[in-house]
Rosetta silent file (secondary structure, phi, psi, omega in degrees, C-alpha in Angstrom):
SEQUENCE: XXXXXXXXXXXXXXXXXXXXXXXXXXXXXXXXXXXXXXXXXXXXXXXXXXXXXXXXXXXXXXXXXXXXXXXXXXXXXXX
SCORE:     score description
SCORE:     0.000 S_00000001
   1 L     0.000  162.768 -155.749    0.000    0.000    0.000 S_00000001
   2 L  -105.061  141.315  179.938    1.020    3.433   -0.837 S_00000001
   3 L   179.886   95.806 -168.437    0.627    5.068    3.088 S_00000001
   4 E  -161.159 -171.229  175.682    3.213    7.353    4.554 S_00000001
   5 E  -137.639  146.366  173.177    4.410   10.552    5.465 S_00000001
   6 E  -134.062  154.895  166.725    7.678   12.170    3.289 S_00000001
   7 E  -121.521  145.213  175.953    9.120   15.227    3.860 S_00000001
   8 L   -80.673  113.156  175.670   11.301   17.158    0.914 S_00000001
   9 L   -73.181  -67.093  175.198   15.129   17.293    1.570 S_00000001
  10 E  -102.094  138.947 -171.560   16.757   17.491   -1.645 S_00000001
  11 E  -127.904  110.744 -171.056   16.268   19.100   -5.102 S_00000001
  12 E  -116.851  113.402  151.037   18.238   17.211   -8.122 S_00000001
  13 L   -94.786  150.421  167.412   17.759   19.084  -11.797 S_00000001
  14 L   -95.029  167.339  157.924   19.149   17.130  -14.907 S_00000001
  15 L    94.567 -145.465  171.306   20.164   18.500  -18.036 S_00000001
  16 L   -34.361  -54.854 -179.933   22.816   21.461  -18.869 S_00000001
  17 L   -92.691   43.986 -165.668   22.335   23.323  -16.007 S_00000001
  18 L   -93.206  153.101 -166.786   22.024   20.576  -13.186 S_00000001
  19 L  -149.588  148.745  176.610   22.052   21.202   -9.837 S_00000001
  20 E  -115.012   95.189  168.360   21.331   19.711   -6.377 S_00000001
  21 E   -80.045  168.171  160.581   19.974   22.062   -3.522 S_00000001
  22 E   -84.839  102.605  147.436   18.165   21.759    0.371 S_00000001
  23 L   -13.669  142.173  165.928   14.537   21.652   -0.724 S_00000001
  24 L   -80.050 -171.296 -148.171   12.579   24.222    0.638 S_00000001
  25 L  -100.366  130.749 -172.654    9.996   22.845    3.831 S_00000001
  26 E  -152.866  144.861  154.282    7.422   19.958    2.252 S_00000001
  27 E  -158.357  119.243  163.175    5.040   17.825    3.295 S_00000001
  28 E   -90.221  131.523 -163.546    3.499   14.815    1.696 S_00000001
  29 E  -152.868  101.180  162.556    0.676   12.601    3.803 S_00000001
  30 E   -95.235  110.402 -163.481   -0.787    9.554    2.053 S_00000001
  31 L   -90.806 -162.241  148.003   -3.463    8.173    3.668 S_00000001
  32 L    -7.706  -80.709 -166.506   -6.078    5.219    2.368 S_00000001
  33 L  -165.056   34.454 -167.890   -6.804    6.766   -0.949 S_00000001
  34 E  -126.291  138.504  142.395   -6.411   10.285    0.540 S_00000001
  35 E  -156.427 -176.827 -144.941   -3.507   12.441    0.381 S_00000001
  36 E  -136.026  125.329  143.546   -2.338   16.368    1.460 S_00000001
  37 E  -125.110  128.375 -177.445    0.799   18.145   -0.206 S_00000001
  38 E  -135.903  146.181  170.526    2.068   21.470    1.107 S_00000001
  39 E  -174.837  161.990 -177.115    5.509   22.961    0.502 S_00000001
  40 E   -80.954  165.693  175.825    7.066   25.930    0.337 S_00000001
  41 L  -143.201   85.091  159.698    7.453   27.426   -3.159 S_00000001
  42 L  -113.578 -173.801 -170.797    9.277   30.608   -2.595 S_00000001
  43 L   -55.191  153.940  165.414   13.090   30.913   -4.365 S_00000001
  44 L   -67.320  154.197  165.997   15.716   28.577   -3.990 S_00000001
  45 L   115.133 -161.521 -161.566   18.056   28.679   -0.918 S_00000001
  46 L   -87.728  147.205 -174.912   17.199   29.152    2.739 S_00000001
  47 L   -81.376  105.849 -177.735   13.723   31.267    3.586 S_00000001
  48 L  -104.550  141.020  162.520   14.137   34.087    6.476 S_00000001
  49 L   -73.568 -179.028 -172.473   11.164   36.511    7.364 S_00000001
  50 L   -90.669  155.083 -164.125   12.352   39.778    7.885 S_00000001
  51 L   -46.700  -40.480 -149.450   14.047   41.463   11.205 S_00000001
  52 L  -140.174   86.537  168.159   11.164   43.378   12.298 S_00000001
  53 L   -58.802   -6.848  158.307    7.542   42.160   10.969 S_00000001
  54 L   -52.651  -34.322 -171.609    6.201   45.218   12.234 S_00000001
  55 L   -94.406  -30.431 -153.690    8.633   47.021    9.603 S_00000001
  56 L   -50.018  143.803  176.056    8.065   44.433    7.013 S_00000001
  57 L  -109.435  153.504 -172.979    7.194   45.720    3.309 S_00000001
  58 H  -120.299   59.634  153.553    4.764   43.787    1.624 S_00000001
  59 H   -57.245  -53.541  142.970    6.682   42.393   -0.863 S_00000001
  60 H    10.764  -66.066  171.416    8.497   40.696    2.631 S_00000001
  61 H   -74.415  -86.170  171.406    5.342   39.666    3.734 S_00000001
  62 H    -4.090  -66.852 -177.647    4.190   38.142    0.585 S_00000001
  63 H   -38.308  -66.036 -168.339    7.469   36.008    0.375 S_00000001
  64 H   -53.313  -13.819  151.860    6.513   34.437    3.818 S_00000001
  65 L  -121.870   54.845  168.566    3.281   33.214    2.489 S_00000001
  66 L   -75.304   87.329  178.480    4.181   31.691   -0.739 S_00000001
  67 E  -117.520  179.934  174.035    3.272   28.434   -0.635 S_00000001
  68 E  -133.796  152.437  178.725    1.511   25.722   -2.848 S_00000001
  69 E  -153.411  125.032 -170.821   -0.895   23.372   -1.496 S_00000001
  70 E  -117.836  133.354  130.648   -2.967   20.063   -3.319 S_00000001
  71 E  -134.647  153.817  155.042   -4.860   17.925   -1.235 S_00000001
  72 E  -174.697 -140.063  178.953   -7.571   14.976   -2.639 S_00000001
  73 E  -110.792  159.062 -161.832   -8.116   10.967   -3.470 S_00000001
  74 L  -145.282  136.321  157.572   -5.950    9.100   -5.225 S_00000001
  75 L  -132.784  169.043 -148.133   -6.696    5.380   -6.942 S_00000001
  76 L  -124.491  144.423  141.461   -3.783    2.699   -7.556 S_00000001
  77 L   -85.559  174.178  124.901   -4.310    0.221  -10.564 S_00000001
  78 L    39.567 -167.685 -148.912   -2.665   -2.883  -11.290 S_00000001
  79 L   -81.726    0.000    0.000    0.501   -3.450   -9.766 S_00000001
């Protein structure tokens, strides 16, 4: 059965330019025939919010909630 939890670590591109980064913060959660994906999808490298969120401009603010997020059901076929 497909049933787990993954987190993203690692980011491997192929072709001319390939390169392997630290994944920004993911999470995959496969249930039954259920599953949830959230991750972050701001720029590569590491994500900071800004010194003073009081100060923040809000491009700043923006960054910190870029994310992407899928959840639904999933069915398996054959092997």
């Amino acid at each position: 059965k497909l049933q787990g939890v993954w987190e993203s670590v690692e980011v491997t591109t192929t072709g001319p330019n390939a390169s392997t980064y630290r994944a920004q913060p993911g999470l995959l959660i496969v249930t039954g025939n259920h599953y949830s994906l959230t991750l972050s999808s701001s720029v590569e490298g590491s994500r900071t919010g800004p010194a003073d969120e009081a100060k923040a401009t809000a491009d700043e603010l923006r960054e910190l909630l870029r994310f992407t997020a899928n959840a639904g059901t999933y069915e398996t076929k054959g092997g």
